[in-house]
TORDO-972448 format. One line per 5 residues: for each residue z, y, x of N, C-alpha, C. Coordinates in steps of 0.1 Angstrom, whole numbers. Layout:
! residues N
Z Y X Z Y X Z Y X  ...
This chain:
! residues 383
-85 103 -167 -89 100 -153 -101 90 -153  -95 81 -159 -108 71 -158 -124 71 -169  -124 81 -178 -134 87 -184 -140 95 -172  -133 107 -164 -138 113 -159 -147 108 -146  -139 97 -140 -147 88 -133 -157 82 -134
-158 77 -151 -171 73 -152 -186 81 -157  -176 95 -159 -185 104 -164 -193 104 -150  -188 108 -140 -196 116 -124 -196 103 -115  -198 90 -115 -198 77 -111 -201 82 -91  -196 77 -82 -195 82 -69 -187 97 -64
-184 103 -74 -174 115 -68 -162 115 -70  -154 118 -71 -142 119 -72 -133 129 -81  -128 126 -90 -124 138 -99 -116 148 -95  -115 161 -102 -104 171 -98 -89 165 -101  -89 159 -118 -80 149 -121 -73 140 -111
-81 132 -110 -75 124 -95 -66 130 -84  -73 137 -77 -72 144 -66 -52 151 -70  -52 156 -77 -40 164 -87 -32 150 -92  -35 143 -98 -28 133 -98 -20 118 -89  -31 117 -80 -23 112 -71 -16 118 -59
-21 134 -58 -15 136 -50 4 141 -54  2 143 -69 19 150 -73 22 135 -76  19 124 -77 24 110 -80 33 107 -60  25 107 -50 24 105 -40 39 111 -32  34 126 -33 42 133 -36 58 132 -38
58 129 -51 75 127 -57 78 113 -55  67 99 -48 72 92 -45 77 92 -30  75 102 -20 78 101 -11 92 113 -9  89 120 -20 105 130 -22 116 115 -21  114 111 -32 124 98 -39 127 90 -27
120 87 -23 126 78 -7 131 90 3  130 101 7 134 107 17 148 116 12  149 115 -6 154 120 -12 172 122 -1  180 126 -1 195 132 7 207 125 1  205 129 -16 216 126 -22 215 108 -29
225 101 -33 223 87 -41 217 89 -57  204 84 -51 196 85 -60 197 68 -69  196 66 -80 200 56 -87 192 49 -98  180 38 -94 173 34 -101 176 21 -113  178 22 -126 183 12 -133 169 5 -137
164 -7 -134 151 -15 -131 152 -21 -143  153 -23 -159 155 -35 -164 143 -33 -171  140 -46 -176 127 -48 -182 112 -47 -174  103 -42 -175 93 -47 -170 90 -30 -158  89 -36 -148 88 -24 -138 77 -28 -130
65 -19 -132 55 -23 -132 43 -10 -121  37 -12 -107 29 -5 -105 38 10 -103  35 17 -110 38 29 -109 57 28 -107  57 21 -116 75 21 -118 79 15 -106  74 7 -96 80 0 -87 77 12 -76
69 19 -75 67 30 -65 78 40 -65  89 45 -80 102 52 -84 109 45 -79  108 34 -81 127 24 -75 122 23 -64  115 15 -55 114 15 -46 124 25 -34  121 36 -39 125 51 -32 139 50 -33
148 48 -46 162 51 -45 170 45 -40  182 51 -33 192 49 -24 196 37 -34  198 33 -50 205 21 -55 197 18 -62  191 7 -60 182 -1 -74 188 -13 -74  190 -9 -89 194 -21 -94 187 -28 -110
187 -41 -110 179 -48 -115 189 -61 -125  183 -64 -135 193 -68 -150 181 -80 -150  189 -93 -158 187 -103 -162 173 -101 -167  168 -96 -175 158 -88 -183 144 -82 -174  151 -77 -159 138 -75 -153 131 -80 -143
116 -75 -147 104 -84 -143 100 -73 -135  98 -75 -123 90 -64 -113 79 -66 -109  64 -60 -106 53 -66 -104 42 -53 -98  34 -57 -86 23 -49 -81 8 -53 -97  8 -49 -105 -3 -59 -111 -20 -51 -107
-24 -45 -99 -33 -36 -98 -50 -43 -92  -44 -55 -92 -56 -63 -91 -61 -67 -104  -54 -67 -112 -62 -68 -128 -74 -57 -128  -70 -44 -126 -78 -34 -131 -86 -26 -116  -86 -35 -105 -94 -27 -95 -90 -19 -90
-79 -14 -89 -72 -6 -79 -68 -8 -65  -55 -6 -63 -50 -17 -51 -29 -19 -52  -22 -20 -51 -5 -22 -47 -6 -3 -41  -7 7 -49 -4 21 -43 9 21 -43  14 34 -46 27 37 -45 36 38 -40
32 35 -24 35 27 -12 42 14 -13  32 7 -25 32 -7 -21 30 -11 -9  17 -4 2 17 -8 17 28 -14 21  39 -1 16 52 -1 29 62 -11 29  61 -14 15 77 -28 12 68 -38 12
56 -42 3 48 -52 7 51 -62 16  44 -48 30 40 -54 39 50 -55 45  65 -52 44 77 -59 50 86 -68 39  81 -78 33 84 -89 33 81 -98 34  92 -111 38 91 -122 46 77 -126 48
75 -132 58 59 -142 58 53 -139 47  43 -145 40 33 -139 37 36 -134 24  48 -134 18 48 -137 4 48 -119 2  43 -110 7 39 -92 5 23 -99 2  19 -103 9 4 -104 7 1 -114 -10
8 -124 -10 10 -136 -18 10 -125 -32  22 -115 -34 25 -110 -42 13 -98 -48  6 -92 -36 -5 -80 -39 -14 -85 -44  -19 -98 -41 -32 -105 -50 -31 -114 -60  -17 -118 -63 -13 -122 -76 -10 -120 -88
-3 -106 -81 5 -97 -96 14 -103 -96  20 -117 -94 29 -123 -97 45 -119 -102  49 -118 -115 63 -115 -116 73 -118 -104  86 -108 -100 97 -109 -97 109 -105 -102  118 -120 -104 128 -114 -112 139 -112 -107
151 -109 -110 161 -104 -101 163 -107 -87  168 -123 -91 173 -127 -79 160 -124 -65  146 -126 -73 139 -125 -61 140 -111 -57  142 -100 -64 139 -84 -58 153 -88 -46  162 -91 -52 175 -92 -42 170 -101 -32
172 -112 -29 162 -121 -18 152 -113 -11  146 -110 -14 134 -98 -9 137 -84 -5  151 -79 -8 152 -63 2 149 -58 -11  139 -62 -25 134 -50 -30 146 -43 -42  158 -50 -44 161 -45 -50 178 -49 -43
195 -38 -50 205 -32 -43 215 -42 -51  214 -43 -64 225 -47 -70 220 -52 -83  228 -62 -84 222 -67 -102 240 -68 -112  233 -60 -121 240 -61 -133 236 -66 -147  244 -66 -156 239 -74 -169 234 -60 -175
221 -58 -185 218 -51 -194 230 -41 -200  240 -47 -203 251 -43 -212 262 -34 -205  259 -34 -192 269 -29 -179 263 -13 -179  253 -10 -188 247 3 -186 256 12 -187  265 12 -200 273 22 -205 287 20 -191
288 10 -191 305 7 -179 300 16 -167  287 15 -161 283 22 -148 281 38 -152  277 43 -160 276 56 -169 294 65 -164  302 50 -175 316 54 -172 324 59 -159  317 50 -154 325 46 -143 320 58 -131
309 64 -130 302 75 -123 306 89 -126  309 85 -139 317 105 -147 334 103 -142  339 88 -138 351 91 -130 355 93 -121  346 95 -114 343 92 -98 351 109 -94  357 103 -86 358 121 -75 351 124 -64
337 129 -68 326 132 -57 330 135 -48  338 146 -46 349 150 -34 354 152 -23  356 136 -28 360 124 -18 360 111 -19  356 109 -4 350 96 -4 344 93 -14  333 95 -19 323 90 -28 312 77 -22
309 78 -12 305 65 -14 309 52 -10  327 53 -5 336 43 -8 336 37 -26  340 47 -33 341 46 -51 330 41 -54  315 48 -52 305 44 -54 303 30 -54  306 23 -41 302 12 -36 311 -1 -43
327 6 -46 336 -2 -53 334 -8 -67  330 9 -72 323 2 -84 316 -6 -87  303 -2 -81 289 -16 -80 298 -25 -76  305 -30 -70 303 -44 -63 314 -50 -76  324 -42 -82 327 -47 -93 323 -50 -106
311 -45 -105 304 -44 -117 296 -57 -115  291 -59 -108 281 -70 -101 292 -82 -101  306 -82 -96 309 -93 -100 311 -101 -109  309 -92 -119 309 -98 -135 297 -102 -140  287 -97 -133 271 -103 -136 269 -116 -128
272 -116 -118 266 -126 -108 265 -140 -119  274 -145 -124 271 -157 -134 252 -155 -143  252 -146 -145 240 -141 -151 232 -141 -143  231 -144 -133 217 -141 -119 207 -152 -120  196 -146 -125 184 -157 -129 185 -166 -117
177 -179 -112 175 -189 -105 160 -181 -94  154 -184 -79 152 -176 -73 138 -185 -72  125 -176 -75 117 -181 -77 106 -180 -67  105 -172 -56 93 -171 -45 95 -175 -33  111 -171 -29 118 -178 -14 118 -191 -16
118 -199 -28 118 -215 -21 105 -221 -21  94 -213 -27 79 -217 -23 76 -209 -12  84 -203 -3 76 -196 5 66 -207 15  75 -215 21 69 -223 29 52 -226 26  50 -229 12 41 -231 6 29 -222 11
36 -209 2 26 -199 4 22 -197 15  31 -194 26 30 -191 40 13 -202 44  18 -213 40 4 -221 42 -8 -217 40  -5 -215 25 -19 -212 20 -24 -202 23  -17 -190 27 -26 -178 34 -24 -179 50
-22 -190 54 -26 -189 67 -41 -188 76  -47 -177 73 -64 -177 70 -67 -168 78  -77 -166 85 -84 -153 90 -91 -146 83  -94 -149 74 -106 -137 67 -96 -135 46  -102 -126 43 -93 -124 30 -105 -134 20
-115 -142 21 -122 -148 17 -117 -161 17  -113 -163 25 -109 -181 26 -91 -177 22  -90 -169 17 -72 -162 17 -75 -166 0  -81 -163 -11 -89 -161 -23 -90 -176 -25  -104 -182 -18 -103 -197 -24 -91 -203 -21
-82 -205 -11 -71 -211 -11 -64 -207 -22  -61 -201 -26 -53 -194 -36 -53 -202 -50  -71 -194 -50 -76 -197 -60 -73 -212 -68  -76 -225 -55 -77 -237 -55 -62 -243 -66  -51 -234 -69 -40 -240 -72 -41 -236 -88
-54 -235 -94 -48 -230 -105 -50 -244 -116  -49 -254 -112 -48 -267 -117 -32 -270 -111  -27 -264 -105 -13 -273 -97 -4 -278 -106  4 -286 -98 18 -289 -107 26 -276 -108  29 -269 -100 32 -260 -104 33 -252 -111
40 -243 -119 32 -235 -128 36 -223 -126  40 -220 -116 43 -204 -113 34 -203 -104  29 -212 -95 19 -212 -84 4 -211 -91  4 -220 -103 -8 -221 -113 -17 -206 -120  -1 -204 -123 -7 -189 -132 -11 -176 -120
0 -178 -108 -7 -167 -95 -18 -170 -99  -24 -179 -94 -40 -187 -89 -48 -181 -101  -49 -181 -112 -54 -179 -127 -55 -164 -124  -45 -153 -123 -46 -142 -119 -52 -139 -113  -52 -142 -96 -62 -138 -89 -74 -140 -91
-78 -153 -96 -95 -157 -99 -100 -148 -109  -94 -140 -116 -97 -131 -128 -100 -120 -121  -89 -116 -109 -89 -104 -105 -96 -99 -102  -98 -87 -92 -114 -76 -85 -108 -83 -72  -120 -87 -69 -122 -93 -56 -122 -79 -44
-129 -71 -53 -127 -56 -39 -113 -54 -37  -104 -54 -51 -86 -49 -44 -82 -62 -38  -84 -73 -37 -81 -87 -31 -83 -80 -15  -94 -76 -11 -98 -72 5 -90 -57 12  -88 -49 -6 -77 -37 3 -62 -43 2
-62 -52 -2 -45 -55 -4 -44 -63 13  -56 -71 17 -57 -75 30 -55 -67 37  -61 -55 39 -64 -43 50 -50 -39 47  -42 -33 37 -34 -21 38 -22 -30 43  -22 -41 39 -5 -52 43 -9 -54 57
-22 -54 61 -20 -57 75 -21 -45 84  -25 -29 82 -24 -17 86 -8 -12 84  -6 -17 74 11 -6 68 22 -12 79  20 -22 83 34 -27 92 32 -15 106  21 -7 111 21 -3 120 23 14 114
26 11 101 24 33 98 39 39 96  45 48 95 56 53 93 53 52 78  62 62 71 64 61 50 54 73 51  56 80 57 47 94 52 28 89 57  28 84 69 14 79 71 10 69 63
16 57 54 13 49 41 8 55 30  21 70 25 12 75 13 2 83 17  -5 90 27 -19 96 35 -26 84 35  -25 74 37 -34 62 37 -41 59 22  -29 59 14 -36 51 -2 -35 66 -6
-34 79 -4 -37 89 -12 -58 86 -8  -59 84 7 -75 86 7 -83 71 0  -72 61 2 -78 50 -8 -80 51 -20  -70 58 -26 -69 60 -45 -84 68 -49  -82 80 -39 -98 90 -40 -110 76 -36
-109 76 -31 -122 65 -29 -128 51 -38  -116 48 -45 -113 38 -51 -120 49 -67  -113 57 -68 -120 64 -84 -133 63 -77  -143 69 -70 -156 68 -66 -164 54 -69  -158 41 -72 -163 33 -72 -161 25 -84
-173 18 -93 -171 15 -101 -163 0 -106  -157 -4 -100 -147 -11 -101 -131 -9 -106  -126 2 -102 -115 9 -109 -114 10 -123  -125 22 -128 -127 22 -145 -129 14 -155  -140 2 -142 -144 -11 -151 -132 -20 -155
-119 -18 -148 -110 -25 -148 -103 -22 -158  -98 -6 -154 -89 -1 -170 -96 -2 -185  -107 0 -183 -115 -2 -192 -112 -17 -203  -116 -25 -194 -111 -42 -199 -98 -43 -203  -89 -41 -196 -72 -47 -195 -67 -38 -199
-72 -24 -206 -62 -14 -211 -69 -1 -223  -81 -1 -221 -91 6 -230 -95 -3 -243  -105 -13 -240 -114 -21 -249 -101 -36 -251  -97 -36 -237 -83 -53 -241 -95 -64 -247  -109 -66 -239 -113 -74 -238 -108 -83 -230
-104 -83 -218 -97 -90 -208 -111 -97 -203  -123 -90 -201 -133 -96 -194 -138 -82 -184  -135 -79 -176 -141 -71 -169 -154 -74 -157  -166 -67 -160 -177 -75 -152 -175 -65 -141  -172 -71 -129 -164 -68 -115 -182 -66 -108
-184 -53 -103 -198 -51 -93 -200 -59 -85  -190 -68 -80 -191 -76 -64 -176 -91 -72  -185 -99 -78 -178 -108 -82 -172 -114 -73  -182 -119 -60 -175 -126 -48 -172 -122 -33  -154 -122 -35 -152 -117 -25 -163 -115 -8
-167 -126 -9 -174 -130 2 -189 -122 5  -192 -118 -8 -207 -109 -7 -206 -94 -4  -193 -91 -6 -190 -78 -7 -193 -71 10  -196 -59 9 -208 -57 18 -194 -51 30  -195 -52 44 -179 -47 51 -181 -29 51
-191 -28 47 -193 -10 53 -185 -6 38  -185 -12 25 -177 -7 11 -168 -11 14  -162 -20 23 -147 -24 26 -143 -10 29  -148 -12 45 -141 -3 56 -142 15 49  -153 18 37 -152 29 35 -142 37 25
-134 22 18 -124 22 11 -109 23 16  -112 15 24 -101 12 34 -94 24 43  -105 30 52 -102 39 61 -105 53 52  -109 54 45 -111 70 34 -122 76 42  -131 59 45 -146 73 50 -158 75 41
-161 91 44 -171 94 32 -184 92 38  -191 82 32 -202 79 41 -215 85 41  -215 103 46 -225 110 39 -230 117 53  -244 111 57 -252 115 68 -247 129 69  -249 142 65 -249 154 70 -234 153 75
-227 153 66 -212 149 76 -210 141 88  -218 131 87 -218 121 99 -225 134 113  -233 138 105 -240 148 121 -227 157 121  -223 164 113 -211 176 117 -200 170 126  -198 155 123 -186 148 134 -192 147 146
-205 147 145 -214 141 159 -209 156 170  -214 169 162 -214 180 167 -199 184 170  -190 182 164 -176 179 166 -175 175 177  -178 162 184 -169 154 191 -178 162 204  -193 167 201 -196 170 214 -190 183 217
-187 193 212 -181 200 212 -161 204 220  -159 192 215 -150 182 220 -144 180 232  -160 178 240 -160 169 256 -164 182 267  -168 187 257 -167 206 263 -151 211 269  -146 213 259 -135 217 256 -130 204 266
-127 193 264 -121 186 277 -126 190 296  -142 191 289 -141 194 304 -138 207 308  -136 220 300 -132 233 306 -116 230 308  -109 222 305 -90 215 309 -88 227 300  -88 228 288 -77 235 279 -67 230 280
-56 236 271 -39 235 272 -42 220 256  -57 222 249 -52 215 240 -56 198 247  -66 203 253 -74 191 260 -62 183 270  -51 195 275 -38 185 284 -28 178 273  -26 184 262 -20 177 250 -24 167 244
-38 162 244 -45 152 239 -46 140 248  -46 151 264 -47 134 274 -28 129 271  -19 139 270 -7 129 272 -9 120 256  -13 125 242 -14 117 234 -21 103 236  -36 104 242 -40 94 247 -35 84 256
-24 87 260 -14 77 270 -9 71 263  1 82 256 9 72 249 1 66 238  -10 66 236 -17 56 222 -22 44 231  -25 47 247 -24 33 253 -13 28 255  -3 35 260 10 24 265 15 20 249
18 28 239 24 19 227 13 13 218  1 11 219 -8 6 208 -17 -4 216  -16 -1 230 -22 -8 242 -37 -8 237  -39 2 237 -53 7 230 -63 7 245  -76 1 246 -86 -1 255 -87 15 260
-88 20 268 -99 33 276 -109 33 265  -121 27 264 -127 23 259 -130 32 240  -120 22 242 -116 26 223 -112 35 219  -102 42 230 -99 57 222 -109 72 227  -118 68 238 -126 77 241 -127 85 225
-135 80 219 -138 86 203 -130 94 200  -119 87 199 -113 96 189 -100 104 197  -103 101 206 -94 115 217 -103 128 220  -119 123 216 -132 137 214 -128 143 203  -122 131 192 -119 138 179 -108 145 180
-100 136 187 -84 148 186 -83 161 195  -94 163 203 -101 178 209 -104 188 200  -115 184 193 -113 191 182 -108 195 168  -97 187 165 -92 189 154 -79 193 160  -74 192 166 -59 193 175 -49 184 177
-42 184 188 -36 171 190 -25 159 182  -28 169 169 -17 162 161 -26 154 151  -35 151 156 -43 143 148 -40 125 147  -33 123 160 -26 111 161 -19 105 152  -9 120 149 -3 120 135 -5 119 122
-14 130 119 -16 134 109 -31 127 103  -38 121 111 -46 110 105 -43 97 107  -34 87 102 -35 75 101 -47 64 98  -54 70 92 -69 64 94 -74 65 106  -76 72 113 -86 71 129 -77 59 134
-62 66 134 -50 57 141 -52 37 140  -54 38 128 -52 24 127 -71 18 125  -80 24 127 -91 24 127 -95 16 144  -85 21 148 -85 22 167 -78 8 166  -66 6 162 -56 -4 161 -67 -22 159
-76 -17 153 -86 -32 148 -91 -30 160  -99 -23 166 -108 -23 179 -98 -29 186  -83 -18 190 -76 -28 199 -72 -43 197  -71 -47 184 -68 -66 181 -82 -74 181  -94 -63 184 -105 -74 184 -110 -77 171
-108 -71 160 -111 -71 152 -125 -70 146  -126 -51 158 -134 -40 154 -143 -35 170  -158 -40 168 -158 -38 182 -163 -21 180  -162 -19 193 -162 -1 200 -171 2 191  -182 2 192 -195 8 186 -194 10 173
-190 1 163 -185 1 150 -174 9 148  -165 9 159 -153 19 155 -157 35 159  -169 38 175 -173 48 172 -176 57 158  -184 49 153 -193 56 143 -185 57 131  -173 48 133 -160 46 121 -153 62 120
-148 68 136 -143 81 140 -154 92 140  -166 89 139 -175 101 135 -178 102 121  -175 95 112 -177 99 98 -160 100 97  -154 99 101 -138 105 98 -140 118 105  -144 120 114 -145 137 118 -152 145 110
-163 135 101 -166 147 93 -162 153 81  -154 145 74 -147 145 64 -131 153 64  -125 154 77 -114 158 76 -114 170 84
């Protein structure tokens, strides 16, 4: 994948495209999955592997394991719908964790929601046992739950000491920032601390790609407002966009190809990085004039169709309501992309979470109109 990327440097591979989408995919089977599905977490669960547990109905996690987003090493971003758990834990420590890489060990996955039950390493074979006696039957997830919780009480003496909830306070401080630039040097500033779990974060990040530093900003602060299926449509158009840019390959390259461990990052400082490569990463827009005119022709096309009152044009004004009463979205702001959802169809509310949460910054002031216009005309021509 990442040869192929750097073979055609700005496109996007067939590879890619096939690979994150059957990754994406089976990670969103795994969470929506019916039956108890049952993740044994020990040892180092990393990136991809935290996107599998994540999903199952029981994860459980051993003395032994180390859990971790590390994808700022190599230019990527927290995929796998990292967005979605990320950005639902406590105060800042989802954000704290996407730009650090920082290990999590048991007790924190439990503290944190991210993980169901901890057992000792050695409990593998007893839970094996213990599952082939079960009478599915009946009442199975009475037995199910009897088990675990007896198995766990024989570990609990083994439950590592809890290492991110009692710095939370901490952290909470340090990223108390408006911009993901002043989020970075604070951070940064601690890699002298007494601390030394706080130390090595800080060392991490300063190493890391300052470009995934700015999507880990965008996506933990877009993902609290998306459903699970609008998270993986979000980083499926991030991951494509992300291969397009030379930062990704440069990464694997260093930390997993060559194991220089010097990767020369295109945009060293956060701060120089230009917002139109943010936002084109961020929201999955292809920033290619001819397409920008076919969205133009789109939307006018669009106000046509609104003004003849089609049946789809009365479907789009009730969607436009409700995107003001629950998003409290300006008049203003969603003109655009209620031209867009004319012509693509009204389920575009849905089905593009990009325009959605594109609109969401206009409405917090983020993103003024005119910028977000032109933000929903290169997404109309792309999609």
């Amino acid at each position: 994948l990442v040869q192929q990327c750097r073979e055609a440097p700005g496109t996007v591979p067939e590879l890619a495209k096939r690979f994150f989408a059957d990754e994406y995919r089976l990670d969103h089977r795994i969470h929506t999955y019916p039956k108890p599905l049952i993740c044994w977490a020990h040892g180092h669960v990393l990136g991809g592997g935290m996107g599998l547990m994540q999903g199952a109905a029981i994860r459980i996690v051993t003395p032994s394991s180390r859990l971790g987003m590390p994808e700022i090493n190599i230019g990527l971003f927290p995929d796998v719908g990292g967005s979605w758990f990320l950005a639902r834990l406590p105060g800042k420590l989802g954000l704290f964790l996407g730009l650090t890489a920082a290990s999590i060990n048991a007790r924190d996955a439990l503290d944190l929601d991210l993980a169901d039950r901890f057992l000792r390493d050695d409990q593998q074979d007893a839970l094996l046992d213990g599952l082939m006696q079960m009478n599915w039957q009946q009442q199975a997830p009475e037995q199910l739950n009897s088990l675990l919780r007896a198995l766990e009480h024989e570990a609990r003496p083994d439950l590592p000491p809890a290492q991110w909830l009692p710095r939370r306070e901490r952290i909470d401080a340090q990223l108390d920032v408006a911009e993901l630039p002043a989020a970075w040097h604070a951070l940064s500033a601690l890699q002298g601390d007494d601390d030394p779990l706080l130390a090595r974060a800080a060392k991490t990040l300063a190493a890391g790609c300052p470009l995934t530093a700015h999507l880990v900003w965008q996506q933990i602060r877009r993902a609290r407002h998306l459903s699970l299926a609008e998270v993986f449509r979000m980083e499926y158009a991030m991951s494509l966009n992300c291969c397009r840019h030379p930062e990704f390959p440069e990464g694997v390259r260093a930390r997993l190809i060559d194991k220089d461990q010097a990767p020369k990052w295109h945009w060293p400082d956060p701060a120089a990085i230009p917002a139109a490569v943010i936002a084109a990463l961020g929201y999955g827009i292809a920033p290619v004039l001819v397409g920008a005119l076919g969205g133009a022709a789109r939307l006018a096309l669009g106000g046509a169709r609104w003004a003849l009152g089609t049946a789809r044009g009365r479907k789009v004004g009730r969607d436009l309501l409700r995107a003001v009463a629950v998003h409290r979205f300006s008049l203003l702001a969603v003109l655009p992309v209620t031209l867009l959802a004319l012509v693509s169809g009204p389920g575009i509310f849905d089905q593009l979470p990009d325009v959605q949460r594109a609109w969401l910054d206009v409405a917090d002031g983020r993103t003024g109109p005119r910028d977000g216009f032109v933000a929903v005309v290169a997404l109309g021509a792309v999609t």
